[in-house]
C-alpha positions in Angstrom: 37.4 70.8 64.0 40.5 72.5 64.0 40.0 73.0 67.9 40.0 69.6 68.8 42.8 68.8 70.8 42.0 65.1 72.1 40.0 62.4 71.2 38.4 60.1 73.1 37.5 55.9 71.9 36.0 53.5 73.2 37.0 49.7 71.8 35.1 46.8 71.0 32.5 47.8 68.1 34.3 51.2 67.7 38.3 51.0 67.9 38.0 46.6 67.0 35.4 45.5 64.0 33.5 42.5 66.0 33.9 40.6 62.7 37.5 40.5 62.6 38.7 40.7 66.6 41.0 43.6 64.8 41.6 47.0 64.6 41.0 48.0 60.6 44.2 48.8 58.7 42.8 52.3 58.4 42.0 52.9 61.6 45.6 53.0 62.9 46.5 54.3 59.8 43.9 57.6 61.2 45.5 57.3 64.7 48.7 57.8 63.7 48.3 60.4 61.8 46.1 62.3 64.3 48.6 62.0 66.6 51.2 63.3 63.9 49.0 66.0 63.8 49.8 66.7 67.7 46.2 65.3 68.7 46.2 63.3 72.0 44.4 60.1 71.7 42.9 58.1 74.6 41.2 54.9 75.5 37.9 54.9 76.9 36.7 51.5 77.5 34.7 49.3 80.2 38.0 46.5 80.0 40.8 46.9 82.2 44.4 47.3 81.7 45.1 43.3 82.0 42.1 42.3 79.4 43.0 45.7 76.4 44.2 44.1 73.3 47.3 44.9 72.2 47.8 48.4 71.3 52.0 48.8 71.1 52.2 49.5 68.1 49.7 52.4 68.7 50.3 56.0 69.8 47.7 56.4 72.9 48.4 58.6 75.4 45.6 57.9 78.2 43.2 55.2 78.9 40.1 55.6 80.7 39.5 52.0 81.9 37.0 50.1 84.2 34.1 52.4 82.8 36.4 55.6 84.0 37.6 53.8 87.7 41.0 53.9 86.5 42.3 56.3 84.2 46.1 56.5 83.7 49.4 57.0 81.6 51.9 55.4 80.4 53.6 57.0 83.4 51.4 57.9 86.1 47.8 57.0 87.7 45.3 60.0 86.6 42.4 58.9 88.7 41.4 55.3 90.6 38.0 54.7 92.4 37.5 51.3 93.0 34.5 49.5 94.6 33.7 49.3 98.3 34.4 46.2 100.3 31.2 46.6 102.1 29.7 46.6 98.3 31.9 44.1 96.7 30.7 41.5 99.5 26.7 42.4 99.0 27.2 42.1 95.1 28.8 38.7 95.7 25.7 38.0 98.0 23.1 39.2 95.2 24.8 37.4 92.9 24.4 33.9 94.7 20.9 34.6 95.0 19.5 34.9 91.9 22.3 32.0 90.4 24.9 33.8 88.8 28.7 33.6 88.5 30.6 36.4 88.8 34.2 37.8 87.6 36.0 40.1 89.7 38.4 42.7 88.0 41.6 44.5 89.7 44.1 46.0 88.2 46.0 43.0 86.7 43.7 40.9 86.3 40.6 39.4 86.2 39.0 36.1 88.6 35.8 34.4 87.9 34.3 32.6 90.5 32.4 30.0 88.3 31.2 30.1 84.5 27.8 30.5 83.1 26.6 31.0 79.3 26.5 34.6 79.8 29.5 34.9 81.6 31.9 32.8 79.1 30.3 34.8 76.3 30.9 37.9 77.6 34.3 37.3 78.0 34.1 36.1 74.0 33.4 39.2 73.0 36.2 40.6 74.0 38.4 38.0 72.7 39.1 36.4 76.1 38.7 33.0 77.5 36.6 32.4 81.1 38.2 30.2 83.9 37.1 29.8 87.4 40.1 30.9 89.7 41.5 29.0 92.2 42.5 32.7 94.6 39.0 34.1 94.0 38.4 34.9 97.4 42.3 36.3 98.0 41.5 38.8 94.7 38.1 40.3 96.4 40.5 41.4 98.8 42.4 43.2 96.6 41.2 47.1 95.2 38.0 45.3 92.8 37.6 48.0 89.9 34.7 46.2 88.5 32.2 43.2 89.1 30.7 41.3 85.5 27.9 38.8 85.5 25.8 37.3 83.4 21.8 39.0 83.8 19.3 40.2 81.9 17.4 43.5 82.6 15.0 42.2 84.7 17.7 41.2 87.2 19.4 44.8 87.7 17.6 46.2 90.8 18.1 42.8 92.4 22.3 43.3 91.4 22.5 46.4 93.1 20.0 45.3 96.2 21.6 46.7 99.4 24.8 48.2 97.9 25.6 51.7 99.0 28.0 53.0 96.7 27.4 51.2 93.4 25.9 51.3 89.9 25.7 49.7 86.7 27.0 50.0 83.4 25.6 48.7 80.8 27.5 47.7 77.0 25.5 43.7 76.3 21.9 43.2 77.0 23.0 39.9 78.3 26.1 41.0 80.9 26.4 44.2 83.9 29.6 45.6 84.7 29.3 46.9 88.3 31.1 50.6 89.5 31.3 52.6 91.6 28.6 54.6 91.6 30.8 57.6 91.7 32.3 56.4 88.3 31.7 56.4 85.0 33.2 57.1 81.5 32.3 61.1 81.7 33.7 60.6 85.1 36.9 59.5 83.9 36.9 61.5 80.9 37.0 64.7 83.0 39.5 63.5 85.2 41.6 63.0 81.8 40.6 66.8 80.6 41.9 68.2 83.9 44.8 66.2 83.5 46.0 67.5 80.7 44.4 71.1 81.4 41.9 71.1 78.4 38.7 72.2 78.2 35.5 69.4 76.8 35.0 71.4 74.0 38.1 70.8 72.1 37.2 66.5 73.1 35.9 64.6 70.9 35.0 61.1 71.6 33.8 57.6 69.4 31.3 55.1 70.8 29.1 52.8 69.9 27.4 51.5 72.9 25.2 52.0 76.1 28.1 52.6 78.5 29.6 55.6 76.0 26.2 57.3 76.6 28.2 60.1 79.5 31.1 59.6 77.2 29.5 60.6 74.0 27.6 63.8 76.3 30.6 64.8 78.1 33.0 65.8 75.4 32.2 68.9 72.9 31.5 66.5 70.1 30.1 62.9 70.5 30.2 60.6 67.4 28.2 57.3 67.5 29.7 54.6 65.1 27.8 53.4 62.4 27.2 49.9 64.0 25.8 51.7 67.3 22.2 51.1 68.3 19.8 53.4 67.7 19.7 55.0 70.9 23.2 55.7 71.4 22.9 57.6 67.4 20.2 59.7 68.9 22.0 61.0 71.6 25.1 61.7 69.9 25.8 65.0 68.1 26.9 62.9 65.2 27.3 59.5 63.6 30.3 58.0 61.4 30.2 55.1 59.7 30.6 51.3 60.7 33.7 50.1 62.1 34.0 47.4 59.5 33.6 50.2 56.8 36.9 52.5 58.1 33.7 55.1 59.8 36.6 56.5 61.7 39.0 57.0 59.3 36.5 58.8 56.9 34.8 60.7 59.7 38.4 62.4 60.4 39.2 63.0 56.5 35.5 64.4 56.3 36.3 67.2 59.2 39.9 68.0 58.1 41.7 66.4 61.1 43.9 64.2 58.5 44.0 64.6 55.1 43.1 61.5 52.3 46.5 59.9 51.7 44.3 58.0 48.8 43.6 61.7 47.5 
C-alpha cells in the first residue's frame, strides 16, 4: 500500500452513512490524515458540483462528478463531456412517453420538470428537496451533464430509444442517471490520473454501488464498502467495512496508510 498515491470515493453509502446524512467523525478524521500523509484524495460521485454536500472543511483535491462528465479542481476544469442536444431532446421525448418527470443537471444546478414518487425520492437520498422549475426549458439549453428519472429496469431500453450518444448509469433500482455514453466514472477517473501524471496502479478507489462498478475496475485496488451489494463486493478486489461502522477508517489503519491514533 505504500505505493498508493491517490484515492478515489464515491459519496452517498461510502463517503456519507445513509443513516445519519453525515460523513462519520472518523472518516474525516482518515481523510485528513491521508492527505497529511501527502495522499491526493478525490470525489468520484454521480452528483454534480451544485447538489455535493458540504465538504470545506475537507482536504479533496479533485472531483469526478456527473458519473465522470465533469471532472475538475479547485482551480481548473480536468475534463467536461456533456450530453448531446440532439440526445437531451429524444430523452425528454422518451421520457413523456412512458410518463415520467425528469431533472435536468448543468453545472450549477439542477431543474426538474415535474415530480413523481421516484423522482422526489431520489432526490431524498441525497439530502435534497425536488421542485419543478419555472426555466426548465431555458436550462436544456444550457451544457446538460446528466438526465435523472424515476424507472424501473424494465423501462431502460425504452430511456435510451433513439439516442445516439447516450447511456445509463445506474446507483437506485428505482432512478437512471443518463451520460454520455462516452462517460463514465473510469472515464473520469483516467482523465484525473493523467491529470496529475499517475499511473492506475498506485489508485485506489471506495464504492459501494452499481455506478462505481468502472470505478472500482479501473484503479489498481477497488474496495467495496461493507454496505455495498453483493455484486459490486464480487467485483471488487476487496471489501471494507460499513460506512456506519468507520469501514474506511479501519480499512486505511489495516494497510498502513495512517496509523491508529486510538493505538
Amino acid at each position: 500500500m505504500n505505493t498508493i498515491k491517490i484515492i478515489f470515493f464515491d459519496i452517498d453509502g461510502t463517503l456519507v452513512d445513509p443513516a445519519t446524512g453525515k460523513i462519520p467523525a472518523k472518516t474525516c478524521e482518515a481523510l485528513n490524515r491521508l492527505h497529511a500523509n501527502g495522499i491526493l484524495l478525490c470525489i468520484a460521485t454521480g452528483r454534480g458540483p451544485a447538489s455535493l454536500p458540504d465538504l470545506s472543511d475537507l482536504p479533496f483535491d479533485a472531483f469526478c462528478t456527473f458519473n465522470g462528465s465533469l471532472c475538475y479542481t479547485k482551480e481548473e476544469t480536468i475534463h467536461s463531456t456533456p450530453l448531446l442536444p440532439e440526445d437531451i431532446h429524444q430523452v425528454l421525448k422518451n421520457a413523456v412517453a412512458i410518463g415520467r418527470p425528469v431533472s435536468v443537471a448543468v453545472r450549477n444546478r439542477l431543474a426538474s420538470n415535474g415530480i413523481d414518487s421516484d423522482l422526489r425520492d431520489y432526490y431524498r437520498l441525497a439530502g435534497l428537496t425536488l421542485t419543478v422549475a419555472d426555466v426548465f426549458s431555458q436550462v436544456c439549453k444550457e451544457d446538460v451533464y446528466q438526465i435523472m428519472l424515476g424507472c424501473r429496469e424494465s423501462d431502460h431500453s425504452a430511456i435510451l430509444h433513439g439516442t445516439e450518444g447516450a447511456k445509463l448509469a445506474i446507483s437506485w433500482d428505482r432512478a437512471a442517471d443518463v451520460i454520455p455514453a462516452s462517460s463514465g466514472k473510469g472515464i473520469g477517473i483516467k482523465k484525473i490520473l493523467a491529470y496529475f501524471h499517475l499511473e492506475a496502479s498506485q489508485a485506489l478507489a471506495f464504492g459501494d454501488s452499481y455506478n462505481d462498478t468502472e470505478m472500482l475496475q479501473t484503479v489498481g485496488t477497488g474496495v467495496a464498502m461493507g454496505n455495498a451489494p453483493e455484486k459490486i463486493k464480487a467485483i471488487a478486489d476487496e471489501v471494507c467495512g460499513h460506512v456506519s461502522e468507520d469501514g474506511i477508517y479501519h480499512y486505511c489503519v489495516n494497510h498502513g496508510l495512517i496509523r491508529n491514533a486510538d493505538a
